[in-house]
Each structure stands twice: as structure tokens, then as C-alpha cells.
GUZA-823454 format. One record per residue (C-alpha): residue in three letters; residue number from 0; x, y, z. Coordinates in Angstrom, 3 decimals. Layout:
! residues N
ALA  NUM  X  Y  Z
...
//
This chain:
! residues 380
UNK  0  -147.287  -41.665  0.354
UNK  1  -150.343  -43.186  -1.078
UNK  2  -152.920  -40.721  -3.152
UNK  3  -155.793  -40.663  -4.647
UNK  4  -157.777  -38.535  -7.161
UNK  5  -158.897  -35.028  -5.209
UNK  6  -163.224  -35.241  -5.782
UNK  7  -165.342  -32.411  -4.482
UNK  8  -167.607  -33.592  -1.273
UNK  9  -164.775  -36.441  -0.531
UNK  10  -165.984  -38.412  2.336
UNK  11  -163.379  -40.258  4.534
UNK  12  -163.720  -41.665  7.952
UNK  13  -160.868  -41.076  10.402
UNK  14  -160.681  -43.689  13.532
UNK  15  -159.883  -41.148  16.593
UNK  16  -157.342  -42.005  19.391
UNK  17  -157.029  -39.348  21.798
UNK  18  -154.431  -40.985  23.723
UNK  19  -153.187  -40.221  27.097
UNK  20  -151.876  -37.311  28.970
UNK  21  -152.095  -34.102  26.390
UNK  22  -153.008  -36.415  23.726
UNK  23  -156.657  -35.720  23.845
UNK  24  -156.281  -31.769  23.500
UNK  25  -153.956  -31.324  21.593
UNK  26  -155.841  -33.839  18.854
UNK  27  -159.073  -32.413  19.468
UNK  28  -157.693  -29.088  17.641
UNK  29  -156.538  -31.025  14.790
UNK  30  -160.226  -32.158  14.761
UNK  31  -160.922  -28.555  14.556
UNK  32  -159.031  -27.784  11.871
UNK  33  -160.423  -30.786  10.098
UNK  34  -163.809  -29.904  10.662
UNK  35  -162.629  -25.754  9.048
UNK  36  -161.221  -27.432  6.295
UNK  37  -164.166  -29.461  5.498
UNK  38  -166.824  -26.386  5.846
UNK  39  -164.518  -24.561  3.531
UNK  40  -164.010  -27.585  1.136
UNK  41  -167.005  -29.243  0.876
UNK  42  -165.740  -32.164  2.308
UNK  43  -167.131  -34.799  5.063
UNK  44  -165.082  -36.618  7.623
UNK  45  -166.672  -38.783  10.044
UNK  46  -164.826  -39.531  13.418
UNK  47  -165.065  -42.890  15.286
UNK  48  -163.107  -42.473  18.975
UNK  49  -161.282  -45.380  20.225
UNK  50  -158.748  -46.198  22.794
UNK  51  -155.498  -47.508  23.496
UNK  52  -152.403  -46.653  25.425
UNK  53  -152.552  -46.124  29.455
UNK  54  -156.217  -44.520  29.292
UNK  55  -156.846  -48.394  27.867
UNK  56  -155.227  -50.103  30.222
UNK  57  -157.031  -48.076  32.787
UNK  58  -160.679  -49.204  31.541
UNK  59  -160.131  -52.382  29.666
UNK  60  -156.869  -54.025  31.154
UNK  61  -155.836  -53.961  27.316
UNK  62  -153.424  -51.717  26.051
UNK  63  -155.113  -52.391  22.686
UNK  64  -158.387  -53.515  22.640
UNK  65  -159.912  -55.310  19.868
UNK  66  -162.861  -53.210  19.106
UNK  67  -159.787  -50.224  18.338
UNK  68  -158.548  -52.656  15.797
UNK  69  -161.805  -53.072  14.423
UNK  70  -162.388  -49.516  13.812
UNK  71  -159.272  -49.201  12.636
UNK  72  -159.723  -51.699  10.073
UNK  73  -162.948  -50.133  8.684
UNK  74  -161.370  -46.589  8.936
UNK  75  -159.675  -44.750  5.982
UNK  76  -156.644  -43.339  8.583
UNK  77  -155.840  -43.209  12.136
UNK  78  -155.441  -40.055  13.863
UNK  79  -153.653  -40.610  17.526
UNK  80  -152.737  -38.310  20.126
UNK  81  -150.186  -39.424  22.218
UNK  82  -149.255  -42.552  24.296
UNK  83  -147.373  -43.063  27.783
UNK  84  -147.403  -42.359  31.315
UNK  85  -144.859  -42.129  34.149
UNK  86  -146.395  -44.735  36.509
UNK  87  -145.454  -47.750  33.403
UNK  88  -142.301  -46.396  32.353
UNK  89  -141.316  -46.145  36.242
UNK  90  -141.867  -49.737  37.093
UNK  91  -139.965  -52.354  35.255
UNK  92  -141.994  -55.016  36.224
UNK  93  -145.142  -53.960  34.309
UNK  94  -147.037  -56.480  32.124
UNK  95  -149.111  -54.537  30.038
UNK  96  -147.851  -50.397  28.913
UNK  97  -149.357  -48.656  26.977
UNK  98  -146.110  -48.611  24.397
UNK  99  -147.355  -52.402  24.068
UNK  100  -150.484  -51.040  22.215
UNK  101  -148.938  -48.851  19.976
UNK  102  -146.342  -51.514  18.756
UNK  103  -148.918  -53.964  17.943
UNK  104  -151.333  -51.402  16.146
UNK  105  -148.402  -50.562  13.701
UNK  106  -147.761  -54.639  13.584
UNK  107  -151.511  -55.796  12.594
UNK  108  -152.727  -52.769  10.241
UNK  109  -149.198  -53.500  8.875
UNK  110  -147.618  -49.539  9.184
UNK  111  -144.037  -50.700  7.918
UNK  112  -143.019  -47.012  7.386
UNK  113  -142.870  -44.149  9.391
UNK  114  -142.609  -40.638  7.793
UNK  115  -141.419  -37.456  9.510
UNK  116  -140.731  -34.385  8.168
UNK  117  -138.165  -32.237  9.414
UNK  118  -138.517  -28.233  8.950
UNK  119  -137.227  -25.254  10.606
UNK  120  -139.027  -22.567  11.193
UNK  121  -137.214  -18.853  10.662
UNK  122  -138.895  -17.273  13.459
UNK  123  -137.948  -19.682  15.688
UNK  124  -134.118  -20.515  15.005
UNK  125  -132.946  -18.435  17.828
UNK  126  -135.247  -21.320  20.177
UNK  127  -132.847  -24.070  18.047
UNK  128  -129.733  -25.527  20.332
UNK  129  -127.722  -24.940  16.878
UNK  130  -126.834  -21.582  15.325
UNK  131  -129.139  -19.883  13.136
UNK  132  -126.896  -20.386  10.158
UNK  133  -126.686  -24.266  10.511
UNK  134  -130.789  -24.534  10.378
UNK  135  -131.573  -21.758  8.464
UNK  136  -133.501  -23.849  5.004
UNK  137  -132.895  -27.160  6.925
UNK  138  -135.904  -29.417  5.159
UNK  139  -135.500  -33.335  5.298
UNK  140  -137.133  -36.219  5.821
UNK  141  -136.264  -39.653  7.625
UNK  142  -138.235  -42.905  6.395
UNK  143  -137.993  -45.030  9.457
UNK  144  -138.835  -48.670  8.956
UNK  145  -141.327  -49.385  11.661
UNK  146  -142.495  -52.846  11.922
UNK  147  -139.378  -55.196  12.148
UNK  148  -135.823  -54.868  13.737
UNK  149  -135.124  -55.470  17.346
UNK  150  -137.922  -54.095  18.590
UNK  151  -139.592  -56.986  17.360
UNK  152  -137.246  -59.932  17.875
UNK  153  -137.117  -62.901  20.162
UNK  154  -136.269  -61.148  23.721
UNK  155  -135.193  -63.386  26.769
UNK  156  -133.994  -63.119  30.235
UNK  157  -131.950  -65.810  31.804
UNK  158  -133.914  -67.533  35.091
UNK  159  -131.230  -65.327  37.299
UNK  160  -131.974  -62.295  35.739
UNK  161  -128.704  -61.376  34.818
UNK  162  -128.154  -61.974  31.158
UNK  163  -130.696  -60.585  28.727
UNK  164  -131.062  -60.585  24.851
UNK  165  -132.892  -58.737  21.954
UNK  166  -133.044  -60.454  18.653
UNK  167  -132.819  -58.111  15.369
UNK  168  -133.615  -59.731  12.523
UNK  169  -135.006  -58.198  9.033
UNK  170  -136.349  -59.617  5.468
UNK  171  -134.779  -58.887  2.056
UNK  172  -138.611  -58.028  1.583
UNK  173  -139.481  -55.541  4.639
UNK  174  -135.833  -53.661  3.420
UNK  175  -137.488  -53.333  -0.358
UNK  176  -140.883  -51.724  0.549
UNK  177  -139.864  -49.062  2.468
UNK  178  -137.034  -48.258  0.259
UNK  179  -139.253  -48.118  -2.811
UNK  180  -141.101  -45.344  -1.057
UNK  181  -138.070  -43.389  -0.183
UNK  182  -136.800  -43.761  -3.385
UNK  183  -139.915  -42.654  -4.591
UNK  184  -140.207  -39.496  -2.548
UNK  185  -136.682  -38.390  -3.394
UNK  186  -137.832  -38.133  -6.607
UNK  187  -140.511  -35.765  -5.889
UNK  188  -137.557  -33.972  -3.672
UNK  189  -134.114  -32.816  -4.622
UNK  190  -132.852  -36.359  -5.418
UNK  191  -130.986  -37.409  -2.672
UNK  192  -131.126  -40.625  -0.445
UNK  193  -129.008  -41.130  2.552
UNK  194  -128.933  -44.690  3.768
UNK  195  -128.158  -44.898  7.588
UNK  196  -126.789  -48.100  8.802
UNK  197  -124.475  -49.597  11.286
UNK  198  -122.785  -52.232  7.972
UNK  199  -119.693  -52.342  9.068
UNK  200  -120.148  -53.999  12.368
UNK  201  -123.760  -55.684  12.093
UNK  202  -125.040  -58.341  9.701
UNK  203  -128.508  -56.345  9.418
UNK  204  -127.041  -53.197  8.444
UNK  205  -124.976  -55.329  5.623
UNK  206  -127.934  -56.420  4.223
UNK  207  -129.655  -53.117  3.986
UNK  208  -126.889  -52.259  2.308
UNK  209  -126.823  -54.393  -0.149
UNK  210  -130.866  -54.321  -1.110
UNK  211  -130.331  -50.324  -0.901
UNK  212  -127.354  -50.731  -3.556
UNK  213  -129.507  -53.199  -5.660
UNK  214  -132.152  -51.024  -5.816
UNK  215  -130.962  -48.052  -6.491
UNK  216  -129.986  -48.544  -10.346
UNK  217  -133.913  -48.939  -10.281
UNK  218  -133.615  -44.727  -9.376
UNK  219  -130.392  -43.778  -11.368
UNK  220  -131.773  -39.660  -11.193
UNK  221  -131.387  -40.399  -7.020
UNK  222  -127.822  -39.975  -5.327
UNK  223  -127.481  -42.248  -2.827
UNK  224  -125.243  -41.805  0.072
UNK  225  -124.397  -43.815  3.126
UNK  226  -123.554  -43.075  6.386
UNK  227  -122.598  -45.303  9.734
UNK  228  -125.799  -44.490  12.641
UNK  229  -122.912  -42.757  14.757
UNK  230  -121.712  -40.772  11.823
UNK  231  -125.481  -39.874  10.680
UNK  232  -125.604  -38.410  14.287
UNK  233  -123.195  -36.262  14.170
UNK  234  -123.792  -34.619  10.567
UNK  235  -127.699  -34.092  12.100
UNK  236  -125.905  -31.619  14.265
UNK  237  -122.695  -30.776  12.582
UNK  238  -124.621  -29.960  8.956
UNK  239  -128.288  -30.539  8.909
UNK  240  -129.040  -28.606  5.505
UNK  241  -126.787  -32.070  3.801
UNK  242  -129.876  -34.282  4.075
UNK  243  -132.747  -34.522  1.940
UNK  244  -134.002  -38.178  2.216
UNK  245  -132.909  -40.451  5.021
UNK  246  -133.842  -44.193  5.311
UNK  247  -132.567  -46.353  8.172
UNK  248  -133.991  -49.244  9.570
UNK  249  -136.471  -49.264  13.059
UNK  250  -134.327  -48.834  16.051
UNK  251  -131.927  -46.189  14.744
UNK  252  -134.764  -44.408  12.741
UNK  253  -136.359  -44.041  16.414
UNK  254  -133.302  -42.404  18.041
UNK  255  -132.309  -40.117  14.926
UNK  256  -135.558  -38.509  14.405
UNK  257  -136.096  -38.042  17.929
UNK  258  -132.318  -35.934  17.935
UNK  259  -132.977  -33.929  14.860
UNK  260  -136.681  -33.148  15.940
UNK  261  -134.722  -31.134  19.016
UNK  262  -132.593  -28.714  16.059
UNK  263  -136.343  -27.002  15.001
UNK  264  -136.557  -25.126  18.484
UNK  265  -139.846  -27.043  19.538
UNK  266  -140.906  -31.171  19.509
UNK  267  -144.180  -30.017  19.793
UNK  268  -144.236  -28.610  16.097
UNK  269  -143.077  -31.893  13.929
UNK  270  -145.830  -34.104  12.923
UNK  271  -145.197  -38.179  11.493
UNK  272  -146.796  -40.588  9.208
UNK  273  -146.921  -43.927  9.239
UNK  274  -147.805  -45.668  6.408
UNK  275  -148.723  -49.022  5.121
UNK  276  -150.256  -50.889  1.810
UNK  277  -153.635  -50.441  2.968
UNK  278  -154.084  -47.958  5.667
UNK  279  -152.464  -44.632  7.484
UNK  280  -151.820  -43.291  11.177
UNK  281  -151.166  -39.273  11.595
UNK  282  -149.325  -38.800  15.042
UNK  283  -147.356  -35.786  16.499
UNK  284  -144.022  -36.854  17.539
UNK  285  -144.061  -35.650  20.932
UNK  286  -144.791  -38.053  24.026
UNK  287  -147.855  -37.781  26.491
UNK  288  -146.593  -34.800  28.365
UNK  289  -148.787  -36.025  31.325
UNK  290  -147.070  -32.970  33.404
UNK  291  -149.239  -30.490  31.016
UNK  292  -152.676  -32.593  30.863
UNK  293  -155.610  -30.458  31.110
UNK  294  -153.772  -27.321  31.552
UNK  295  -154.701  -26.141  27.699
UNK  296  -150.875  -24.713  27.714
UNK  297  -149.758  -28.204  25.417
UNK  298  -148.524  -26.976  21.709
UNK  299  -151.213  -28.277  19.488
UNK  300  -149.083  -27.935  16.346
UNK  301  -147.488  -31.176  15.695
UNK  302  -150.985  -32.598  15.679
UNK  303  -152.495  -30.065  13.499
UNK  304  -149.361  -30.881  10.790
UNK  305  -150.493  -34.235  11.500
UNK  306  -153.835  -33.487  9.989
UNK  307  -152.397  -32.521  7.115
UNK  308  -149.901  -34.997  6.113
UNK  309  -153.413  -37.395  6.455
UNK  310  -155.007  -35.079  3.647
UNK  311  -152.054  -35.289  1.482
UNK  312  -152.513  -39.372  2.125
UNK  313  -156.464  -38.640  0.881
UNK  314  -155.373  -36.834  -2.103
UNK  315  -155.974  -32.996  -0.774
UNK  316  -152.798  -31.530  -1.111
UNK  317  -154.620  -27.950  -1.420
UNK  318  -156.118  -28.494  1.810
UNK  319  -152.948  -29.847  3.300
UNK  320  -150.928  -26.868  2.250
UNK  321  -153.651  -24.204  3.403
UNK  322  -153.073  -25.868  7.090
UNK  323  -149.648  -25.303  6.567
UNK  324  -149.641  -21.841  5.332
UNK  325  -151.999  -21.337  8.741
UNK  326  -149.517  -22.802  11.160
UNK  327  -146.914  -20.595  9.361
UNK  328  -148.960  -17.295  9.906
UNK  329  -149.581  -18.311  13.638
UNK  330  -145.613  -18.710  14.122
UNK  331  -144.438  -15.559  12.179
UNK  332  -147.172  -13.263  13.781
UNK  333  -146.080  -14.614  17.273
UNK  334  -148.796  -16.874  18.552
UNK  335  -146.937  -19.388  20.220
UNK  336  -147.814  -22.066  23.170
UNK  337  -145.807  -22.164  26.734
UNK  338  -143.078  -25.117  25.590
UNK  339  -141.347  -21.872  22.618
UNK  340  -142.695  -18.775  24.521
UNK  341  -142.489  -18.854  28.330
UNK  342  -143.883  -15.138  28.765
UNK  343  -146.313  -14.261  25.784
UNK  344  -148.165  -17.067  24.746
UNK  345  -151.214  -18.592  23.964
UNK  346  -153.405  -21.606  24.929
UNK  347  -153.971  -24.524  23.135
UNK  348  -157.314  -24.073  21.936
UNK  349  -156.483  -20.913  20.956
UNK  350  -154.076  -22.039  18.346
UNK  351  -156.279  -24.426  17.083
UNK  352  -159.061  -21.426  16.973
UNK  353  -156.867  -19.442  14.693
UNK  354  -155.234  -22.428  12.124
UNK  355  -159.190  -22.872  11.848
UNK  356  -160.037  -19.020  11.004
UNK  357  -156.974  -18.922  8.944
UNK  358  -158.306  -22.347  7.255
UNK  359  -161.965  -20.540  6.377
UNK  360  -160.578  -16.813  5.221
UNK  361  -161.828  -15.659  8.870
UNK  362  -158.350  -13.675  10.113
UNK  363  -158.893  -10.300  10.003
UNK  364  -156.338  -7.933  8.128
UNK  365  -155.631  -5.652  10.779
UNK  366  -156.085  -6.540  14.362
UNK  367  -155.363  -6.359  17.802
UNK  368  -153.298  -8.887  19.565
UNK  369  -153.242  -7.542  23.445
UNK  370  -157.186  -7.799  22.876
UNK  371  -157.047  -11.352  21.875
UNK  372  -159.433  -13.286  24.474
UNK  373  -157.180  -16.332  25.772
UNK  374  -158.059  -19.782  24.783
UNK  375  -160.250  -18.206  21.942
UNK  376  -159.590  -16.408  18.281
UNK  377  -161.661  -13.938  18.938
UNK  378  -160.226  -10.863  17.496
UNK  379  -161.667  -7.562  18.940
//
């Protein structure tokens, strides 16, 4: 991910998307946290709120209207909530969605790769589908390619309405950039690229292949391994701890991050970059949730981890790492939202209230959880 030199009283402006269903909520405590960190930092960020998605459609007829491009444009990142609801994906014969937005944000601020982390949590393997001793140190990280692939090819549909098509076509050059930065941040890791591809039944995947093998006597301290999609699948559940790195191209990329974000116990706790030459967007993983909206029962986490992948982008990786350390705390001392504890949990806001105390040395040593006031920090 792009850096740059940490300054004292850094000033960054951050173009807002709250998003539809819990999207607003759960990025407004990310927000807060932002706001802790800069008190305690010294730091300014300046929000400018935009729209796209549903609520966009709703007002402007647009899932992705041009003045959110502009302020995009003249914004150092992009933090988004969530986008989606029930009443687009439900009726096939919609024009405009709100996914329509999203896909052609990443296309014209050119977001080409999409980072997300994958970390379990040790209080909260026995919450994990898998047994505790397949996911206990599991830390990876898939580089999804995010701007080409079938999702963006030629689609048709015959007069009839029976036959239908999808066009997946990628450039020697869109395979090279995001591999660079994989390569790149194996380095930094424990050396060890896994390309995921689908070469020995699709032209595509050969080519990927073949750039990947190019490239990689460019990084001869990375291993590189490769593994067929259906394969890569598997060994997500079979032996998760294997992986370090993974690159794979749009479409599969989608699919496998959205299986191994299930093996942590909670969606609502993984967070995602995506990343281009000139600009960043910070997104949880999860979808709109529209079920939740409002209730302040939506797990704000995925956001908040969000918010600090985007200050490791800026350069702040002390910052970034404090947030961390905060969401940690909240997790081990057993302040969890609805979606991982069903019986003992609490709100929304609440969470983002204490990542925020934790941020600015305000938790207490000692204290009192059954005296906690819901949907607040306070400690009494």
C-alpha cells in the first residue's frame, strides 16, 4: 500500500459515504475513532459526505452521482459504509442498483486492487465454523484484482431472452500492477505468494500465469505457489494457516474472500482496501444489513479496521496499530455486538465509544462491566 512520511499535525481530507442500510452507523464510529485518534495525535481530518448506492438512487436517480466523483477526486481516501438493498437485488429487471455505483467508482478513480486482511481472533474461534486448531494464528491476505475480468466485459442477452453471455477479458498490464503490489507485500510478510487461477481450463487464468511466473524472478526471496480457484477453496477450509499472500484475479478474488471471511467467527470484523495509483477507498466487507438499520445492534468493527488500514495508506502506522490494539481489548474483555454474542452484548455506538477511550488512554484499569450504560462507554 502506498505511504508517505508520518509529519506531526498531518492534515488529510477523507470523502464520506455512509452508504445504505447499516452503512451509515456503523461508519459514523469509525469517524469516531478518527476524530480520538486525531485529538490524541495532533492530527486534522476533514470529512466531505457524499452519496451513492440505493440512498442515491433514492434522491438523485443516480447510483453515482457526479458531484461524489468530484469529491472523490479532490479527497485524499474514501471511506464507505456499505451498499445494497433487497428491493434491487429482488427484481431482475432493475436499471439502475446501487452495485452499479460502486463498480464504476472503483472503474473511474482507477481502484485496480482490493486488499483484505484475514485474521482470527482467539477469543472468538469457538464462533468459527472450523475447529479451533485449524484457525488458531490463521493471518493472510488476498489481493483481489478489482477493476477488469468479467465483471467488466461485453454482456449480452439474445432478443428471446434465452441465451446470455459475460465477456472476461484482462491486459498483460492490469495482471502486472497488482502483482507488483503483492509481491511487494509478501516481502514485508513471511514470503509467500499463492497465485489462484482457473489455467488449466481458461485462457485468462493462462495468462496470469504466465505474467505471475515472469515476474516473479523479479522477487526471487518470495515462494510462489499456485493453486486451481476450486482447489484454493478447499485449502481455505481444509488448512487456512498455509496462506500468507493470495492474488487471483476479480471474479474469483470476490467469491474467495467472501468464504474465508466466514472462518474468523464474524463478517462484521474484517475490514478491505482498495487501492489505486492515485487514490484509496476503506470499506468493511460486510453488505448493507438493511434488516439491522437503525437498530444500533450492527458490529461496527470492520469499519473501524477500515479506518485504520486508511492511516497505514497516510503513513500512520502508530495510529493504525493503536486502533487495532483497541479493537483487540474490546474482543478479549468481552464487548461484543448482537451478530458474535446473542445474549451479552453491546450496541454499536458503544463499541465505537470504547475503541475511542481506548484510542485517547481514557479506559479505566479496573472497572465495572454490569454498570456499563448501553450505547455509551461510560464506565461507573
Amino acid at each position: 500500500m502506498q505511504k508517505e512520511e508520518k509529519r506531526i499535525d498531518m492534515q488529510k481530507k477523507i470523502a464520506v459515504i455512509l452508504g445504505d442500510g447499516i452503512g451509515p452507523e456503523v461508519t459514523q464510529q469509525s469517524i469516531k475513532v478518527l476524530d480520538a485518534v486525531a485529538r490524541q495525535f495532533k492530527h486534522q481530518f476533514f470529512y466531505e459526505h457524499c452519496l451513492m448506492g440505493a440512498s442515491a438512487i433514492d434522491k438523485t436517480g443516480d447510483a453515482l452521482p457526479g458531484e461524489t466523483l468530484q469529491i472523490c477526486h479532490r479527497s485524499d481516501a474514501v471511506l464507505l459504509g456499505a451498499i445494497g438493498h433487497p428491493r434491487y437485488d429482488n427484481d431482475p429487471s432493475a436499471k439502475v442498483r446501487p452495485e452499479d455505483g460502486l463498480l464504476k467508482l472503483r472503474k473511474e478513480l482507477g481502484l485496480f486492487a482490493n486488499i483484505r486482511p484475514i485474521t482470527t481472533y482467539a477469543p472468538l474461534q469457538h464462533l468459527s465454523p472450523l475447529k479451533s486448531s485449524r484457525i488458531e494464528g490463521v493471518d493472510f491476505v488476498i489481493f483481489r484484482e478489482l477493476t477488469g475480468g468479467i465483471y467488466f466485459g461485453n454482456k449480452q442477452l439474445n432478443e428471446d431472452k434465452t441465451e446470455a453471455s459475460d465477456d472476461c477479458i484482462y491486459h498483460r498490464d492490469e495482471i502486472v500492477r497488482i502483482a507488483h503490489l503483492a509481491f511487494a507485500y509478501a516481502q514485508q510478510r513471511r514470503k509467500v505468494l499463492t497465485l489462484v487461477d482457473k489455467a488449466n481450463v481458461l485462457e485468462t487464468s493462462r495468462l496470469w500465469r504466465k505474467v505471475v511466473q515472469e515476474m516473479s524472478t523479479q522477487y526471487p526471496d518470495v515462494t510462489v505457489n499456485y493453486l486451481f480457484v476450486d482447489n484454493a477453496a478447499m485449502q481455505i477450509i481444509i488448512n487456512p494457516k498455509q496462506f500468507d499472500v493470495i492474488l487471483t484475479e476479480n471474479m474469483f478474488g470476490d467469491i474467495l474472500s467472501d468464504e474465508a471471511s466466514v472462518i474468523t467467527g464474524s463478517i462484521g470484523l474484517l475490514p478491505s482496501a482498495s487501492v489505486g495509483n492515485k487514490l484509496a477507498l476503506f470499506e468493511p466487507i460486510h453488505g448493507s444489513y438493511p434488516q439491522a438499520a437503525g437498530k444500533n445492534i450492527a458490529n461496527p468493527n470492520g469499519s473501524i479496521l477500515s479506518a485504520a488500514m486508511m492511516l497505514d495508506y497516510f503513513g500512520l502506522a502508530e495510529e493504525a496499530e493503536l486502533i487495532r490494539e483497541a479493537v483487540h481489548w474490546n474482543l478479549a474483555n468481552g464487548f461484543l455486538t448482537k451478530d458474535i454474542d446473542s445474549i451479552n452484548n453491546y450496541s454499536t455506538a458503544t463499541i465505537g465509544d470504547l475503541v475511542s477511550d481506548y484510542v485517547e488512554n481514557r479506559i479505566p484499569s479496573r472497572m465495572n462491566k454490569e454498570n456499563m450504560v448501553i450505547s455509551k462507554s461510560t464506565i461507573i
